[in-house]
C-alpha positions in Angstrom: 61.9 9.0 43.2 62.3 6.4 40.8 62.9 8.3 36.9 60.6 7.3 33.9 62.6 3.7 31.7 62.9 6.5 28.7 65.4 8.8 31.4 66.9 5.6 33.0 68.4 4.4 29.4 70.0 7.8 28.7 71.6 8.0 32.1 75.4 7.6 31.5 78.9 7.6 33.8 80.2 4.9 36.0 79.6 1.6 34.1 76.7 3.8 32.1 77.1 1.4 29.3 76.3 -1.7 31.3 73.8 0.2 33.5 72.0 1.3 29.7 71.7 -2.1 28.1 70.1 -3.3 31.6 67.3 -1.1 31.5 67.1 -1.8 27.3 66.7 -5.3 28.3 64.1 -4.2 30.8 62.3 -1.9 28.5 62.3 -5.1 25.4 61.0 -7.2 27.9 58.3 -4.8 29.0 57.2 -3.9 25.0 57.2 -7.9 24.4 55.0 -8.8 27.4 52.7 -6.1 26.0 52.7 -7.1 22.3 51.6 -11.0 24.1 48.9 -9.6 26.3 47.6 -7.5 23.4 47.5 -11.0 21.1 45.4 -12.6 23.6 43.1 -9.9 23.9 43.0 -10.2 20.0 41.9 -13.8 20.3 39.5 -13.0 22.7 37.4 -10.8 21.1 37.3 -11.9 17.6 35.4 -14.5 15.5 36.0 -17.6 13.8 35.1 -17.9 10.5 32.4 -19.9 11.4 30.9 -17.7 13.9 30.7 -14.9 10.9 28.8 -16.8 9.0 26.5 -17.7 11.0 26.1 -14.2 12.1 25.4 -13.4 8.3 23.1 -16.5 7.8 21.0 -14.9 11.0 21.3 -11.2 8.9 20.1 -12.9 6.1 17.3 -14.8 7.5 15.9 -11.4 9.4 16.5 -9.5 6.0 14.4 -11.7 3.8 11.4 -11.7 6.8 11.2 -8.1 7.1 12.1 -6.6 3.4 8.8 -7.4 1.8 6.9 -5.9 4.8 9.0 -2.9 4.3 8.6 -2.6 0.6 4.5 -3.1 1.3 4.8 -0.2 3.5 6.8 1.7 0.9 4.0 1.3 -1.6 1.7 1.7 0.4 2.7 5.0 1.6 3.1 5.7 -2.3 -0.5 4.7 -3.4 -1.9 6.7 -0.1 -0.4 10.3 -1.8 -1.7 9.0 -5.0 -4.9 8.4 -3.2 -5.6 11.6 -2.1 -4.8 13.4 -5.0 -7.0 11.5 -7.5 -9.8 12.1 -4.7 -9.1 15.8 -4.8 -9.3 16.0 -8.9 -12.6 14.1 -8.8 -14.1 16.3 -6.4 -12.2 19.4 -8.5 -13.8 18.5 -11.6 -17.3 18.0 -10.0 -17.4 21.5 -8.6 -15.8 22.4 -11.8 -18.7 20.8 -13.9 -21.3 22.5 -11.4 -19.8 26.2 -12.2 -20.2 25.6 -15.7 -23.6 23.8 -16.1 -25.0 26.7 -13.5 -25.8 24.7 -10.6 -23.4 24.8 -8.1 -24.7 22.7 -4.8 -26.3 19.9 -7.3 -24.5 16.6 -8.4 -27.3 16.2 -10.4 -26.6 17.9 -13.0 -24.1 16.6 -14.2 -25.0 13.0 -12.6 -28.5 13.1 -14.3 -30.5 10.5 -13.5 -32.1 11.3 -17.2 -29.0 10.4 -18.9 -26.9 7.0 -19.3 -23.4 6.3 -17.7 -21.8 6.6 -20.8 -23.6 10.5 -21.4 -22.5 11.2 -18.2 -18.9 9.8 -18.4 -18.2 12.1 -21.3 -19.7 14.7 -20.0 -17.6 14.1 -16.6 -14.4 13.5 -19.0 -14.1 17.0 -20.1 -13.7 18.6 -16.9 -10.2 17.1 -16.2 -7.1 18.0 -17.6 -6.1 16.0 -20.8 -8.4 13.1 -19.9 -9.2 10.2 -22.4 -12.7 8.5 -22.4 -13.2 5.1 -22.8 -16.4 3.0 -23.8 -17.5 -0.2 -21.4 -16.5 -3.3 -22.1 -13.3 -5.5 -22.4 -12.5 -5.0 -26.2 -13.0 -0.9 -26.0 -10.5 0.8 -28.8 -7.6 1.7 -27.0 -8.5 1.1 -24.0 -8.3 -3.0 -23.7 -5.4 -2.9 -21.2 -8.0 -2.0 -18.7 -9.4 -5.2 -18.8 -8.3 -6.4 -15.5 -9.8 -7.6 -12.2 -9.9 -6.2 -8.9 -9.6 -7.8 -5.1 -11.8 -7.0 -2.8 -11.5 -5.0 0.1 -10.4 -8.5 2.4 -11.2 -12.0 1.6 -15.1 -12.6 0.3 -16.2 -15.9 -0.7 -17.6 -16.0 -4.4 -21.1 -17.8 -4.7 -20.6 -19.6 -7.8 -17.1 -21.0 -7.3 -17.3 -21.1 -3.1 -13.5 -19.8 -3.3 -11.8 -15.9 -3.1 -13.4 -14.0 -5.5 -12.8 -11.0 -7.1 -14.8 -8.0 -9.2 -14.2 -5.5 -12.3 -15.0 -2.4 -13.2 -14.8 -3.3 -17.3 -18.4 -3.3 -17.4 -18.8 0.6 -16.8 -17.6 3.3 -19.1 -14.2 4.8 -18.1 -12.1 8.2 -17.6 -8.2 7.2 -18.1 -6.2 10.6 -16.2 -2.5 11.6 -17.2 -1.0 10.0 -14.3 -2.8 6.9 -15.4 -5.8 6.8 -12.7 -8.7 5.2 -14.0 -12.1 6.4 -13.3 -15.6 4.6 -14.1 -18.7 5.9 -13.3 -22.7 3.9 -12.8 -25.2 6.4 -13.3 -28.6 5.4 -11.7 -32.4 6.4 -13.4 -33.1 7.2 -9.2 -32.0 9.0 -6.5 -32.9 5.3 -4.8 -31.5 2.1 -5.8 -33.8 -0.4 -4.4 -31.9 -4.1 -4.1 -30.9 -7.1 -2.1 -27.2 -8.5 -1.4 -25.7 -11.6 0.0 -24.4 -11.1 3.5 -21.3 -12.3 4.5 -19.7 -13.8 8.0 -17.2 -11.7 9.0 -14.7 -14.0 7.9 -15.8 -13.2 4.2 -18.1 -16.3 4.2 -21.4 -16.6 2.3 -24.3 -16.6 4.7 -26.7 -19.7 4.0 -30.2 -20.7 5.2 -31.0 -24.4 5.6 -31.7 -24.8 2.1 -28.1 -23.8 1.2 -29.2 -20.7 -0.3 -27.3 -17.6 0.7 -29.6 -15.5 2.9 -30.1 -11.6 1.4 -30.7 -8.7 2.9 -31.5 -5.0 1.8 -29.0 -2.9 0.9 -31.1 0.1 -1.4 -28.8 3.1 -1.0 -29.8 6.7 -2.0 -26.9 8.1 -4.2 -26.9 9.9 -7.9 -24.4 7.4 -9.1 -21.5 5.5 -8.3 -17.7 6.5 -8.9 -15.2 3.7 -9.3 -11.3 5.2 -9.2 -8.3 3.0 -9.4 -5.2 5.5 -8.6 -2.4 3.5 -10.7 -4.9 1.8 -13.8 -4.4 -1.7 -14.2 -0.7 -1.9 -12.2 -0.7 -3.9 -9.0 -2.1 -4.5 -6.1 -5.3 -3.9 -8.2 -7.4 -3.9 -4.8 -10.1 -1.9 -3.2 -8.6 -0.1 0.3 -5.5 0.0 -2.0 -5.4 1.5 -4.8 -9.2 1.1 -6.1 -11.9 2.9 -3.9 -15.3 3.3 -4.4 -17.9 6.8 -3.5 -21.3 7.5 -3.6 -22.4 10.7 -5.4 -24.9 12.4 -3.5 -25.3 15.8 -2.4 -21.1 15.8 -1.6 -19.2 13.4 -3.6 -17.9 10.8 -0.3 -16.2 7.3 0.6 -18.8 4.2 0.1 -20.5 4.1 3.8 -21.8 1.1 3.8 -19.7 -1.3 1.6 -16.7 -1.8 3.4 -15.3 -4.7 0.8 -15.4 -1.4 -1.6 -12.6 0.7 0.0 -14.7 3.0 1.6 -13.5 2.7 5.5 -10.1 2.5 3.8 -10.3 6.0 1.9 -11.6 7.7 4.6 -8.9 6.6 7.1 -6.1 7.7 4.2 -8.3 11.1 3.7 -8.6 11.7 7.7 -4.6 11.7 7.8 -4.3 7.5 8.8 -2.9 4.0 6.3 -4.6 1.8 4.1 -7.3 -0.7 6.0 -7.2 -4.2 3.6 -6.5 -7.7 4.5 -4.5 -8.9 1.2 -5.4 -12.4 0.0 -5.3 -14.8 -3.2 -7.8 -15.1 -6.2 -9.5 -18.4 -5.7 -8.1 -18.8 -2.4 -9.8 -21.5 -1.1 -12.0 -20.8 2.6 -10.4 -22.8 5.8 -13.2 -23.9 7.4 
C-alpha cells in the first residue's frame, strides 16, 4: 500500500535525502496545481463590477416599486387600531351618557331631536375623558386647524366642477379627543330625514338625464343623528374608509349602511376583524371618459 505524501517525505535511509526532496517537489507541485484550479473557480463564480451594479440598479428599481405600498400598509394597519378604538370610546361614552340621563336602551336622549347639534355636541363632549368642544365653522377659537377637507370614500365626480371632489365636516360642531380624534355630530328635528341625492355610475360619475341634469333619487334614512369621526384630526390621508368614517345613531350607534362613499362598508370590514376598503385618488382629478 502506497503511504500518505506527508509519511513519504519523512521516510529517510538509502539516498533518503534525494528520495525526500522528490516527493517535496511532488507535494509543491500538487499544492500549486490546487492554488490554480482554486483561481479559476474564483473567476468563475464572481462578478464584474459591472454585473454588481446592475444587480443593485435591479435592487433599487424593485425597492422604490414596492416601499410606498409597504409604508401604505404600515399606516394602514396603524389607522385600523386607531379605528377601532375611537369606535369603542364613542359607543363608551354613549352608554355612558344613557346611565347618567336614566335611559339606558335610548339614543335619544341624549341625541334629542328637540335640541340643536351644537346642545347636543356639548352635551356628548362631557362624557369623554379630557375632551375639548369646538363650535362649527372654519374660524372657531382654537379650533381653526380643523379646517380641512376630506376624500371620499373612492373617486365621486363633483357636480359643480365635473372633476374629483371632496367634503368637510367644518360645518358641524366638533369633539377634539386626547389622542387627537375628531368627532362632529348632525343632530336631526326627526327620527326621518326625508331627501333626494345625486346617483352616481359606479365609476364615481354623475348620473344625467337628457337634459344634463343629474338624475336623483330618494335616499330619506331613519337615524337620530349623524356622527362624523376622523381617528388622527386633520393629519393625512384625511379620507373616509381611512381614517374618517361616518355612523348612524339609531337605536345602536352603527357603520353608515347605505353611503358607502362615507366609510361605512370600510368600518365594518376593520370592526369584523378585516383592512380598510378605499380606492385613493386626487382632489380635482379629472374623470377619463
Amino acid at each position: 500500500m502506497q503511504k500518505p505524501i506527508r509519511e513519504r517525505i519523512s521516510v529517510g535511509g538509502g539516498g533518503g535525502q534525494a528520495k525526500s526532496e522528490l516527493y517535496l517537489e511532488i507535494v509543491l507541485n500538487k499544492l500549486i496545481f490546487i492554488g490554480n484550479d482554486c483561481k479559476k473557480i474564483n473567476k468563475t463564480i464572481g462578478f464584474t463590477l459591472a454585473e454588481v451594479f446592475i444587480t443593485l440598479g435591479i435592487i433599487g428599481i424593485v425597492a422604490a416599486m414596492t416601499l410606498p405600498v409597504l409604508v401604505n400598509k404600515s399606516k394602514d394597519r396603524e389607522l385600523e387600531v386607531r379605528t377601532k378604538k375611537t369606535f369603542s370610546e364613542i359607543e363608551q361614552a354613549a352608554l355612558f351618557a344613557q346611565q347618567k340621563l336614566g335611559c339606558p336602551g335610548d339614543h335619544s336622549c341624549l341625541f334629542n331631536p328637540l335640541n340643536t347639534s351644537e346642545e347636543v355636541t356639548k352635551n356628548f363632549a362631557q362624557y369623554f375623558n379630557g375632551a375639548k368642544y369646538c363650535e362649527p365653522g372654519a374660524n372657531a377659537k382654537g379650533c381653526k386647524n380643523l379646517h380641512y377637507k376630506i376624500k371620499y370614500n373612492s373617486i365621486l365626480q363633483n357636480a359643480s366642477t365635473g372633476n374629483a371632489g371632496v367634503t368637510s365636516i367644518v360645518s358641524y360642531p366638533r369633539i377634539v379627543l386626547n389622542d387627537g380624534a375628531v368627532i362632529a355630530v348632525q343632530q336631526y328635528t326627526e327620527y326621518k330625514q326625508e331627501a333626494t341625492c345625486n346617483t352616481f355610475n359606479p365609476d364615481g360619475s354623475l348620473q344625467v338625464g337628457a337634459d344634463g341634469k343629474p338624475i336623483e333619487r330618494d335616499c330619506s334614512q331613519y337615524r337620530w343623528a349623524t356622527i362624523y369621526f376622523d381617528v388622527n384630526g386633520n393629519l393625512a390621508p384625511n379620507q373616509f374608509g381611512r381614517d374618517a368614517f361616518t355612523l348612524y345613531v339609531r337605536d345602536r350607534i352603527i357603520p353608515d349602511p347605505t353611503w358607502t362613499q362615507g366609510g361605512g362598508e370600510s368600518l365594518r370590514s376593520i370592526l369584523s376583524g378585516g383592512g380598510a376598503i378605499y380606492k385613493n385618488y386626487s382632489e380635482g382629478q379629472p374623470f377619463e371618459w
